[in-house]
N, CA, C and O atoms as a CHARMM CRD file, in Angstrom:
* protein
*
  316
    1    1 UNK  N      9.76100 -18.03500  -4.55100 PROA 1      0.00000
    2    1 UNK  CA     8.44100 -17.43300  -4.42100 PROA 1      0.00000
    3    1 UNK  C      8.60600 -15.92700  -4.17700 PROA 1      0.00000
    4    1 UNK  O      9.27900 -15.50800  -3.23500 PROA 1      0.00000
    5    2 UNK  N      8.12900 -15.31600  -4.83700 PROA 2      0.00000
    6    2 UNK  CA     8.01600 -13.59900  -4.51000 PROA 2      0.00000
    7    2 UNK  C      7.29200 -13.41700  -3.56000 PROA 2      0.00000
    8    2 UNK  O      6.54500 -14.28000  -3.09800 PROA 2      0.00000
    9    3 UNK  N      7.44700 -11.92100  -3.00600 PROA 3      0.00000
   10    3 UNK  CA     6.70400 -11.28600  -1.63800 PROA 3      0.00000
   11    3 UNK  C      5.87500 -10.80500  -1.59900 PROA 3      0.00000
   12    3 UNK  O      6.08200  -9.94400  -2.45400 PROA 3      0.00000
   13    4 UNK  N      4.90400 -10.62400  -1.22300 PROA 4      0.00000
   14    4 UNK  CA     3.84800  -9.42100  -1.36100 PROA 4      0.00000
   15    4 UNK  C      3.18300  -9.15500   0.49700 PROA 4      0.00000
   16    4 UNK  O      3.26800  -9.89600   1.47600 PROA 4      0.00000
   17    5 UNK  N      2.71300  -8.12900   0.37100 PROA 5      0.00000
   18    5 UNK  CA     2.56900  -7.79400   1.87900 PROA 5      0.00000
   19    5 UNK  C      0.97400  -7.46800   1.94700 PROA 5      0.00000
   20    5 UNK  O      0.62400  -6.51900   1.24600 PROA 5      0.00000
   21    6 UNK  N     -0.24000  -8.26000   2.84700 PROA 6      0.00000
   22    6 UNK  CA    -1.48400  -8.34800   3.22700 PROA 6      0.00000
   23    6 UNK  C     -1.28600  -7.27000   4.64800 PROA 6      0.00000
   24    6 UNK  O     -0.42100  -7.24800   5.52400 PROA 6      0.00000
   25    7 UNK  N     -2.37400  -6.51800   4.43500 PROA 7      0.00000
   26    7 UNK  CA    -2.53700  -5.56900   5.68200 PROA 7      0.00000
   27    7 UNK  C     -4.12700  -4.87000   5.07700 PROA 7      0.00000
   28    7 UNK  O     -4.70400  -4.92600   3.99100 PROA 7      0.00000
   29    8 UNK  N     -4.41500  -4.26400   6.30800 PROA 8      0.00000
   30    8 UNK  CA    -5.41900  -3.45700   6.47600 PROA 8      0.00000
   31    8 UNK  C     -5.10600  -2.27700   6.40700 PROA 8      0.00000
   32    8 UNK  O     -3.97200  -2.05300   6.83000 PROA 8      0.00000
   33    9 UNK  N     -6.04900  -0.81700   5.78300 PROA 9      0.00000
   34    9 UNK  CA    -5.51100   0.65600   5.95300 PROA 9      0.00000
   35    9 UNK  C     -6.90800   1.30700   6.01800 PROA 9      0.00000
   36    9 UNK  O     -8.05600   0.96300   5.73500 PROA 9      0.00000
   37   10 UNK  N     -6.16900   2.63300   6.62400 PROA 10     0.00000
   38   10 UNK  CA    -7.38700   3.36600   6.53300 PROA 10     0.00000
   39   10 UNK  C     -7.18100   4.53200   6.22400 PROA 10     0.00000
   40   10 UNK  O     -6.16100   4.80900   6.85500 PROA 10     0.00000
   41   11 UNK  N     -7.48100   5.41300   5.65800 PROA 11     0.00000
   42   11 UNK  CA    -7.26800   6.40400   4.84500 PROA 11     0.00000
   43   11 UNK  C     -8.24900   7.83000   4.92800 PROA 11     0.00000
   44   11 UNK  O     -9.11600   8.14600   4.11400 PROA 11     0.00000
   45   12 UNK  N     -7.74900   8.75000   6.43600 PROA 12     0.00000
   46   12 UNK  CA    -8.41000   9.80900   6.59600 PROA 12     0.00000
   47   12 UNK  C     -8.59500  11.17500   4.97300 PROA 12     0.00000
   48   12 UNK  O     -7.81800  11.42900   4.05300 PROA 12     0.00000
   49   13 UNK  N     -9.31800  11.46000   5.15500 PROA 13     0.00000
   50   13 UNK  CA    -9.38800  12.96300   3.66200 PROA 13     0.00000
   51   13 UNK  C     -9.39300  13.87900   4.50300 PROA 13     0.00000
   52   13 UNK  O     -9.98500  13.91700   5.58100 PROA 13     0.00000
   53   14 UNK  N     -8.50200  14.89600   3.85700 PROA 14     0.00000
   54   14 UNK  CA    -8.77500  16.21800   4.84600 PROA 14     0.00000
   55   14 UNK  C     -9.65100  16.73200   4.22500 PROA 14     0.00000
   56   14 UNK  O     -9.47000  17.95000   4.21400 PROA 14     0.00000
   57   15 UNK  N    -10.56000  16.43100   3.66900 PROA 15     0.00000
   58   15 UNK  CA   -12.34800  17.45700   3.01500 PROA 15     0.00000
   59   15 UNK  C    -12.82100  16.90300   3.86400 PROA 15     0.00000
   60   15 UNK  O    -13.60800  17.61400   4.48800 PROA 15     0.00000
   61   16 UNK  N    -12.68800  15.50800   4.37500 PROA 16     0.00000
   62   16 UNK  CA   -13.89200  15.24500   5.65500 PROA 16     0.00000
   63   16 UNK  C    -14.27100  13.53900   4.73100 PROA 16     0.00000
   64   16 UNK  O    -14.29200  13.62600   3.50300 PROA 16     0.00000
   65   17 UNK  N    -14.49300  12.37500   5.24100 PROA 17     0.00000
   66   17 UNK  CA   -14.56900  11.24700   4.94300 PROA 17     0.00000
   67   17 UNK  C    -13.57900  10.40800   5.10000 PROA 17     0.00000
   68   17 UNK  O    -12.58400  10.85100   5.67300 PROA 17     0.00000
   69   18 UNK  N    -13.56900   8.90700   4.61900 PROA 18     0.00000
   70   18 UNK  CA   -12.55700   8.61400   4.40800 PROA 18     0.00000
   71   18 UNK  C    -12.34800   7.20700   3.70500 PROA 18     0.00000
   72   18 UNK  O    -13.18300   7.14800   2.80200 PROA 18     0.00000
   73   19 UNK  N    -11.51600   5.94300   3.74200 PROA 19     0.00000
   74   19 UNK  CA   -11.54200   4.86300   3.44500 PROA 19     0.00000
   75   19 UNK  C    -11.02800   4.03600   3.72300 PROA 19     0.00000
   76   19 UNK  O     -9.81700   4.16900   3.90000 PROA 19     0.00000
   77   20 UNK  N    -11.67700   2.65500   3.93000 PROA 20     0.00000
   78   20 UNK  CA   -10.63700   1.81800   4.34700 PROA 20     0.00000
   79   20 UNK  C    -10.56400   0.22900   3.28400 PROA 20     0.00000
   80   20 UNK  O    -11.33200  -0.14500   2.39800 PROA 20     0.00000
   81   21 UNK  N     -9.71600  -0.20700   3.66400 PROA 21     0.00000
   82   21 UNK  CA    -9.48400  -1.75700   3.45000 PROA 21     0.00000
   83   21 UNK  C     -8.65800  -2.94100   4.02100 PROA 21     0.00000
   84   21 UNK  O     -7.52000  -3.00200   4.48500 PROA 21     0.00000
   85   22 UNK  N     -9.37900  -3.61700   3.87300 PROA 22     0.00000
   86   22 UNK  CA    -9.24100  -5.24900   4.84500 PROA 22     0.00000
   87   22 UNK  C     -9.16400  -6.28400   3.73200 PROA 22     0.00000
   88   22 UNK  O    -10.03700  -6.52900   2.90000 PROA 22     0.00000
   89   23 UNK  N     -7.65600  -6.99300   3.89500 PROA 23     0.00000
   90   23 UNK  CA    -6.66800  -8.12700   3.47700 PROA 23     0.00000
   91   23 UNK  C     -6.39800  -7.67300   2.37800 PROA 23     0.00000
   92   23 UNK  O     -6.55600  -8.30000   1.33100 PROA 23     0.00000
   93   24 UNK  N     -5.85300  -6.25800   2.48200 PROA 24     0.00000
   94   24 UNK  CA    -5.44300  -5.72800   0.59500 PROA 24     0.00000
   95   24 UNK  C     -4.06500  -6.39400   0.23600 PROA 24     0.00000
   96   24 UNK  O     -3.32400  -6.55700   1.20500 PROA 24     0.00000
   97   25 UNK  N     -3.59200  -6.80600  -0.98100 PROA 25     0.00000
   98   25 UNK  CA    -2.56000  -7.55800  -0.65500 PROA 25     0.00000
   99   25 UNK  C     -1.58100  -6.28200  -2.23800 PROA 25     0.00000
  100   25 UNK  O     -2.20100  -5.83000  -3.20000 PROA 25     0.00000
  101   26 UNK  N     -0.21900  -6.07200  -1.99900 PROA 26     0.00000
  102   26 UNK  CA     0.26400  -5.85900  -3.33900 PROA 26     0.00000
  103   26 UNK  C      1.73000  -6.42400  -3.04600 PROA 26     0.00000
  104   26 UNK  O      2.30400  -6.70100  -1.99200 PROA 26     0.00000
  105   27 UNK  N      2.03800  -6.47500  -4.12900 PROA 27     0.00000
  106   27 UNK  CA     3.89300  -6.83400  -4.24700 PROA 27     0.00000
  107   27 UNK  C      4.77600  -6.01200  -4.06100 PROA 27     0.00000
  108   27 UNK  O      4.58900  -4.84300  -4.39800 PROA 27     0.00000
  109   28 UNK  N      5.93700  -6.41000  -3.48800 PROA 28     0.00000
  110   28 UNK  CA     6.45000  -5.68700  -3.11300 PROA 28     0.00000
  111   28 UNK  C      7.80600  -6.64000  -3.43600 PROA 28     0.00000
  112   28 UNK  O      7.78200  -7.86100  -3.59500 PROA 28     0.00000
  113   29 UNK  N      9.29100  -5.54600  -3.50700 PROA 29     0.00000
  114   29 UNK  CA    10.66100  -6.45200  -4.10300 PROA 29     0.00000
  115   29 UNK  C     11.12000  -6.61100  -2.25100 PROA 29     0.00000
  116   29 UNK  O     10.73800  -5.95000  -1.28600 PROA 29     0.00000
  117   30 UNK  N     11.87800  -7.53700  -2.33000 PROA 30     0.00000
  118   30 UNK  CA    12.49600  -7.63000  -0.84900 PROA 30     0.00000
  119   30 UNK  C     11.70800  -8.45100  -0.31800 PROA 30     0.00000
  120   30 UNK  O     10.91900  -9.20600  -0.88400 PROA 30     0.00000
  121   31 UNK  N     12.07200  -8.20900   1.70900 PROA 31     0.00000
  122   31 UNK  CA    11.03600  -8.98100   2.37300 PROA 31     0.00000
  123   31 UNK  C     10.71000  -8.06000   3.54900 PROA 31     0.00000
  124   31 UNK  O     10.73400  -8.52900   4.68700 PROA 31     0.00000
  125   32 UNK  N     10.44500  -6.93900   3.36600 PROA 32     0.00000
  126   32 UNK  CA     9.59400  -6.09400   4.34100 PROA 32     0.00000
  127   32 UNK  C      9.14000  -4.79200   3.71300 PROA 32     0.00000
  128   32 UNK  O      9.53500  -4.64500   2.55600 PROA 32     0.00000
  129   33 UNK  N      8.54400  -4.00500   4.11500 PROA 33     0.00000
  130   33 UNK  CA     8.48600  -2.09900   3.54900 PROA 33     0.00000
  131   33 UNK  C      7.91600  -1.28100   4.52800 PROA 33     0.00000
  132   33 UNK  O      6.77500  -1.48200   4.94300 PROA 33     0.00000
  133   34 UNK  N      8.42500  -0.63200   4.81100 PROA 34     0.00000
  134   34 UNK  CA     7.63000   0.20100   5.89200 PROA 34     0.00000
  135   34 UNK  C      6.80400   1.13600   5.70500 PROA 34     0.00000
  136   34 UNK  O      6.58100   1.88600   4.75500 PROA 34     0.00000
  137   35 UNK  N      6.20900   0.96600   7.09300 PROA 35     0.00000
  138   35 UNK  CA     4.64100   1.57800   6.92600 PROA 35     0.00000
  139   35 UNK  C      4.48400   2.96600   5.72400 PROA 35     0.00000
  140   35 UNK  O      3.76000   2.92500   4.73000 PROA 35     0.00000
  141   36 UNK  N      5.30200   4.06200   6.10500 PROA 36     0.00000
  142   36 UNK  CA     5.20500   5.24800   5.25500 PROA 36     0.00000
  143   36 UNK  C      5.06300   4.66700   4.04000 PROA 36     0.00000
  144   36 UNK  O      3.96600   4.73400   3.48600 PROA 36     0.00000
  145   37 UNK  N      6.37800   3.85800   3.29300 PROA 37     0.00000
  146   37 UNK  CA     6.31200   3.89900   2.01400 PROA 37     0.00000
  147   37 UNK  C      5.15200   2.52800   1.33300 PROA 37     0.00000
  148   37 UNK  O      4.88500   2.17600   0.18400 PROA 37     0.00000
  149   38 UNK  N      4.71600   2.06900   2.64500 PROA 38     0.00000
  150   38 UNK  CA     3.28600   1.45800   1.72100 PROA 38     0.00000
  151   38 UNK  C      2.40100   2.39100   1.90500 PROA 38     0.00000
  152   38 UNK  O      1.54200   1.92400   1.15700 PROA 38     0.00000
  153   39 UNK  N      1.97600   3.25800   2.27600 PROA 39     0.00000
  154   39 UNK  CA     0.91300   4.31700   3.06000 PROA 39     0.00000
  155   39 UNK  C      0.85900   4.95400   1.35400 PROA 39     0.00000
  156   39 UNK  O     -0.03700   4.74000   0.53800 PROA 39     0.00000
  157   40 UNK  N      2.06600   5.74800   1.16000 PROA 40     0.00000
  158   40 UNK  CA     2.69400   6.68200   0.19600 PROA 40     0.00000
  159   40 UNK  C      2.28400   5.78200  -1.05900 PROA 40     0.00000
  160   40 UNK  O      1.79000   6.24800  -2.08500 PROA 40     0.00000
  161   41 UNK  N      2.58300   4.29100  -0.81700 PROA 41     0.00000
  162   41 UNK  CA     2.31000   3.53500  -2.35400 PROA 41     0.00000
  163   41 UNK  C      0.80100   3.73400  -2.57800 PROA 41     0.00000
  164   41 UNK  O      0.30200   4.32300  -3.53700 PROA 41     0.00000
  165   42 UNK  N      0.12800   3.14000  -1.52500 PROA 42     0.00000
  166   42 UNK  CA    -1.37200   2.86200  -1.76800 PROA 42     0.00000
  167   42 UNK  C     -1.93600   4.58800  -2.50400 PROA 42     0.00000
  168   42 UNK  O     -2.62000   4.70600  -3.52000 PROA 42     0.00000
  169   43 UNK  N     -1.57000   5.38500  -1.90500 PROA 43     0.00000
  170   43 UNK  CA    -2.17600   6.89700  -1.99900 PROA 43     0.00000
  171   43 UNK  C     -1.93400   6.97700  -3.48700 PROA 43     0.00000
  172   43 UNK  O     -2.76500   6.81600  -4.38100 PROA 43     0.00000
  173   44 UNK  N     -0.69600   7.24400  -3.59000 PROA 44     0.00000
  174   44 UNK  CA    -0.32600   6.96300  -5.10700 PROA 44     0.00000
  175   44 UNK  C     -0.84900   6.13200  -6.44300 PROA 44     0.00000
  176   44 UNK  O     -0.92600   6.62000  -7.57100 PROA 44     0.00000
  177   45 UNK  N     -1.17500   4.84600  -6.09700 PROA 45     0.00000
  178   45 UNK  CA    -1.68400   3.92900  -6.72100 PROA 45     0.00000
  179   45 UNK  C     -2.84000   4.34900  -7.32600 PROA 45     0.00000
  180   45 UNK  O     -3.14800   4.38800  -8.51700 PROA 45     0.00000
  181   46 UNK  N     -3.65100   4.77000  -5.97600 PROA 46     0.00000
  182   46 UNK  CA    -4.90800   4.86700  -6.01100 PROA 46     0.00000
  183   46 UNK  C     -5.00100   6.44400  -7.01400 PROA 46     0.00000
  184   46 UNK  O     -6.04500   6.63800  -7.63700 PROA 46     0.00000
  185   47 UNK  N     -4.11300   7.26200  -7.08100 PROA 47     0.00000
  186   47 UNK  CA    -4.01600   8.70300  -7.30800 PROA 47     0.00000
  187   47 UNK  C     -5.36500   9.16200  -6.08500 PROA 47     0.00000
  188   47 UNK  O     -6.54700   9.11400  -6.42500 PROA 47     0.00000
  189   48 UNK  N     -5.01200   9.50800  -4.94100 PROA 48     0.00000
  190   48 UNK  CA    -6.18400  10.12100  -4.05000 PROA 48     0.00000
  191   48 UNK  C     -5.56000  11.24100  -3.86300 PROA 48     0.00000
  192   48 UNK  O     -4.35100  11.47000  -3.84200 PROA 48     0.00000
  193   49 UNK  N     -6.82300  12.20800  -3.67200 PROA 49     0.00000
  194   49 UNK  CA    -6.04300  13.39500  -3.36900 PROA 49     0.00000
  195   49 UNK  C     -6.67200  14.14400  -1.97900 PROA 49     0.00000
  196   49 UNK  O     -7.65400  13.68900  -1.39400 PROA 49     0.00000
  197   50 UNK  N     -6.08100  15.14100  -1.62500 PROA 50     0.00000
  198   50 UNK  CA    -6.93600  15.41200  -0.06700 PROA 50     0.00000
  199   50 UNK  C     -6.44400  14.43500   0.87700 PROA 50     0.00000
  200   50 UNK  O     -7.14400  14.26000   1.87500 PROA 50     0.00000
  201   51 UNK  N     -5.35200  13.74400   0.76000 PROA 51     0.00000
  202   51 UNK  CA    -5.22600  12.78700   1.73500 PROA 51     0.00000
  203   51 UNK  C     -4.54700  13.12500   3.35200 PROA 51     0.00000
  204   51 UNK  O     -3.42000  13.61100   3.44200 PROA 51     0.00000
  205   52 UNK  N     -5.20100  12.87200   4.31600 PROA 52     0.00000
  206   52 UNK  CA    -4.87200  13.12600   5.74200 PROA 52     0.00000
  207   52 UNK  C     -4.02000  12.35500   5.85100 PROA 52     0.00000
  208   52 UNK  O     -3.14900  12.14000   5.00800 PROA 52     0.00000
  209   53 UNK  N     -4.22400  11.46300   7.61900 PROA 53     0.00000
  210   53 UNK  CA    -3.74900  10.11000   7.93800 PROA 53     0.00000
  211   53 UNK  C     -4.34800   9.25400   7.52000 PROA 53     0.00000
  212   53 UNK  O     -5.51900   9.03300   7.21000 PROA 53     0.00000
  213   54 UNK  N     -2.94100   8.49000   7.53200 PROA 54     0.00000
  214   54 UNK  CA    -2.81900   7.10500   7.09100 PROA 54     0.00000
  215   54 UNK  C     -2.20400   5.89600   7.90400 PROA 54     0.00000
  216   54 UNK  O     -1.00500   5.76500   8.15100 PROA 54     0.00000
  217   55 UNK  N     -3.19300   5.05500   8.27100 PROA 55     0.00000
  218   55 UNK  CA    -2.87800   4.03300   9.37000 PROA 55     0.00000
  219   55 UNK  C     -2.22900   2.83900   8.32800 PROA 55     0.00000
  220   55 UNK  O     -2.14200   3.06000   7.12000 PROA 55     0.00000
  221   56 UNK  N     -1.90500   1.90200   8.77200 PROA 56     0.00000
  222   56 UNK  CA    -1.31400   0.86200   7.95000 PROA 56     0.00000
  223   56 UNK  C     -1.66700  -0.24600   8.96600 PROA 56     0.00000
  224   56 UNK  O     -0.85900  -0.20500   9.89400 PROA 56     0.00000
  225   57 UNK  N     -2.50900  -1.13800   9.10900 PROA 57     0.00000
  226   57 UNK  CA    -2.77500  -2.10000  10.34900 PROA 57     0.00000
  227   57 UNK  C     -2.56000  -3.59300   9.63400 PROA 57     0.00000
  228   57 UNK  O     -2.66800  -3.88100   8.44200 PROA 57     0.00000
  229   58 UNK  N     -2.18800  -4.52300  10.87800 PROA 58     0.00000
  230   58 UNK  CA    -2.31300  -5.97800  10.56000 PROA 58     0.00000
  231   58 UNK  C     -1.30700  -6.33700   9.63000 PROA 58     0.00000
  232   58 UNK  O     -1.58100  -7.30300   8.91900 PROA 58     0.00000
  233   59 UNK  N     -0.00700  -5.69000   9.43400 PROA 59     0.00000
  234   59 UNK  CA     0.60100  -6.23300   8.22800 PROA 59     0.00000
  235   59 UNK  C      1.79600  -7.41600   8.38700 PROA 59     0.00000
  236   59 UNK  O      2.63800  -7.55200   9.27400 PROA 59     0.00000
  237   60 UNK  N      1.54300  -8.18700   7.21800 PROA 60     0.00000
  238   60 UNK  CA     2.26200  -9.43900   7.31000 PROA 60     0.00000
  239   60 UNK  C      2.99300  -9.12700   5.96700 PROA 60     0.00000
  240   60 UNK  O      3.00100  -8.15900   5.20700 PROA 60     0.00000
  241   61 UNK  N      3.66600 -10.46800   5.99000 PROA 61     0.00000
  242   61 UNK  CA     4.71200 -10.72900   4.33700 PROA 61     0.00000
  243   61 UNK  C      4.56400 -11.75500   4.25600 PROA 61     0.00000
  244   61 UNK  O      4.81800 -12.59100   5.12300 PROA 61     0.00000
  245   62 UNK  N      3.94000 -12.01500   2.77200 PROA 62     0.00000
  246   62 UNK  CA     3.76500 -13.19300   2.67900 PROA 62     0.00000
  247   62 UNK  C      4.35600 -13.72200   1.35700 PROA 62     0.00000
  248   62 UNK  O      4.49800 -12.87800   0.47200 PROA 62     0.00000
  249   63 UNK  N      4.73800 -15.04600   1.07500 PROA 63     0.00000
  250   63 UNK  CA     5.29000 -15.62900   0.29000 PROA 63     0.00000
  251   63 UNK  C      3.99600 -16.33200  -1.02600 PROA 63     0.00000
  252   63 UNK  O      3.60200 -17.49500  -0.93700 PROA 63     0.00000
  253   64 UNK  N      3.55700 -15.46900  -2.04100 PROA 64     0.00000
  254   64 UNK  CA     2.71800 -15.59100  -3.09700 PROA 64     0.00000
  255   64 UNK  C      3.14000 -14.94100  -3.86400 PROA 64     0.00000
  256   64 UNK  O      3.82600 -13.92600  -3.75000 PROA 64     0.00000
  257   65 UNK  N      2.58900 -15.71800  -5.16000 PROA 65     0.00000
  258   65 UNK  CA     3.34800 -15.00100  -6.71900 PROA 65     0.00000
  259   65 UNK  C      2.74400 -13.55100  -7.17900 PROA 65     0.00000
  260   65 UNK  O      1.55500 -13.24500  -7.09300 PROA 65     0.00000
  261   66 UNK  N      3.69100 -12.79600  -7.63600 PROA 66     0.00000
  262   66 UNK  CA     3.24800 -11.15400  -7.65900 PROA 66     0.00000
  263   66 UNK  C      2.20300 -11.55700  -8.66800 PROA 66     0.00000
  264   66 UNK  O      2.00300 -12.71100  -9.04800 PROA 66     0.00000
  265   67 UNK  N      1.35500 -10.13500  -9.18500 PROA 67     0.00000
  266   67 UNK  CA     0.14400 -10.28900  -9.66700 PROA 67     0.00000
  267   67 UNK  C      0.72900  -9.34000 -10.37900 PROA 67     0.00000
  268   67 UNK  O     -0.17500  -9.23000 -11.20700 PROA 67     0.00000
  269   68 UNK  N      1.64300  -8.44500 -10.77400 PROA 68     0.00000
  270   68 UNK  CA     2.39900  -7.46600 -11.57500 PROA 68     0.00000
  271   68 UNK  C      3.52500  -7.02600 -11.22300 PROA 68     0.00000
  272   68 UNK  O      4.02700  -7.51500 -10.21100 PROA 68     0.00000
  273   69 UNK  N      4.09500  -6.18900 -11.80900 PROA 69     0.00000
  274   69 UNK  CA     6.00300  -6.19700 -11.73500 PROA 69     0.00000
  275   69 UNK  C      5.55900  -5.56300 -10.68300 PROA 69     0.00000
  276   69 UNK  O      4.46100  -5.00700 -10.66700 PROA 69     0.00000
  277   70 UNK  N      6.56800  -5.58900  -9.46200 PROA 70     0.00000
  278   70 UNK  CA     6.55600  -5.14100  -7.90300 PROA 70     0.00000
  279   70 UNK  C      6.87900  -3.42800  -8.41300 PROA 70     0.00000
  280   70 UNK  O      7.43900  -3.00300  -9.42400 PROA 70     0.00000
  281   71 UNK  N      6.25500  -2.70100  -7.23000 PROA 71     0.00000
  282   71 UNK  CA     6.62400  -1.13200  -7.47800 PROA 71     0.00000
  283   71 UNK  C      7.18300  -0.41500  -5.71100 PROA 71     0.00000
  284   71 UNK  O      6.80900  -0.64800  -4.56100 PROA 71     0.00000
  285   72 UNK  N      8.01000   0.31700  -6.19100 PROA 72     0.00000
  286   72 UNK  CA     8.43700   1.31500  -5.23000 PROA 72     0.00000
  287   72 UNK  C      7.60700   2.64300  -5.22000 PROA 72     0.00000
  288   72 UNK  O      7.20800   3.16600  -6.26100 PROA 72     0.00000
  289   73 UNK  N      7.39300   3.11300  -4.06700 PROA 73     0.00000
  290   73 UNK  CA     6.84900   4.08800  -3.64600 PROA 73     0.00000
  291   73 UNK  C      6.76400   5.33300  -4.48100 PROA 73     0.00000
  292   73 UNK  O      5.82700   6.08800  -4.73800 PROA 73     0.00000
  293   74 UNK  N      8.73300   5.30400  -5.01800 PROA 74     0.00000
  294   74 UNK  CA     8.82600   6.58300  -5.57500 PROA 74     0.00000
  295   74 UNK  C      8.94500   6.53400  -6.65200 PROA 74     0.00000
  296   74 UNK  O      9.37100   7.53500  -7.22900 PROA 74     0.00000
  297   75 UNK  N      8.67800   5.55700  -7.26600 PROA 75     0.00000
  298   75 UNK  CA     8.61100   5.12100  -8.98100 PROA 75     0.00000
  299   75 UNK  C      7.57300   4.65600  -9.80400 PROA 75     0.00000
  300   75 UNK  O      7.27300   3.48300 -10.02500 PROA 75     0.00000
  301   76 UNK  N      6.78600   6.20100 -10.46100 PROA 76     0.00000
  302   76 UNK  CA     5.68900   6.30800 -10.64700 PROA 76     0.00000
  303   76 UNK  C      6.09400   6.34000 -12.37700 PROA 76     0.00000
  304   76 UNK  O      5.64200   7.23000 -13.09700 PROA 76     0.00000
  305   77 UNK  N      6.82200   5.46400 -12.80500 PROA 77     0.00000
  306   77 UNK  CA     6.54800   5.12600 -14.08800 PROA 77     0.00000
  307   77 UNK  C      5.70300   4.32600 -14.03000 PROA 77     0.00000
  308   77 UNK  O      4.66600   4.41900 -14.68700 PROA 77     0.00000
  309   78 UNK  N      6.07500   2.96100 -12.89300 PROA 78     0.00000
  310   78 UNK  CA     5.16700   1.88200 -13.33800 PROA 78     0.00000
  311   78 UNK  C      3.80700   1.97700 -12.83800 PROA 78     0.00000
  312   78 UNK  O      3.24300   0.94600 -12.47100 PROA 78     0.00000
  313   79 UNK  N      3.07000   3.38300 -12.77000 PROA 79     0.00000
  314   79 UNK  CA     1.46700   3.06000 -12.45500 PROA 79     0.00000
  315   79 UNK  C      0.93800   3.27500 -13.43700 PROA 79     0.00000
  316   79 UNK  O     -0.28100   3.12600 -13.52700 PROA 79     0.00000
């Protein structure tokens, strides 16, 4: 079974606003990732820009089938 990691984030803008989400789930290779480089993935993913802090809350690893080839933080071929 592949990994993928469920957590909550929240996502300050330095223009002023911000965003969050609750039980976001993505894949990930291995069986952990730390906070920065999911913080760094999501930002990325999303292409956001203006981005402040970044919380990373509630995170688990869980054992469900990926939903697309797993990505690293710093490997922005596959977005």
């Amino acid at each position: 079974m592949d990994k993928r990691v469920l957590f909550d984030f929240e996502i300050e803008f330095t223009n002023g606003g911000g965003l969050q989400g609750q039980a976001f789930r993505l894949d990930i290779d291995g069986d952990d990732i730390a906070d920065e480089e999911l913080a760094k993935y999501i930002v990325e993913d999303m292409r956001l820009l203006m981005v402040g802090n970044v919380k990373i809350l509630n995170k688990q690893i869980i054992n469900e089938q990926h939903k697309r080839s797993a990505h690293h933080a710093d490997d922005t071929t596959k977005l």
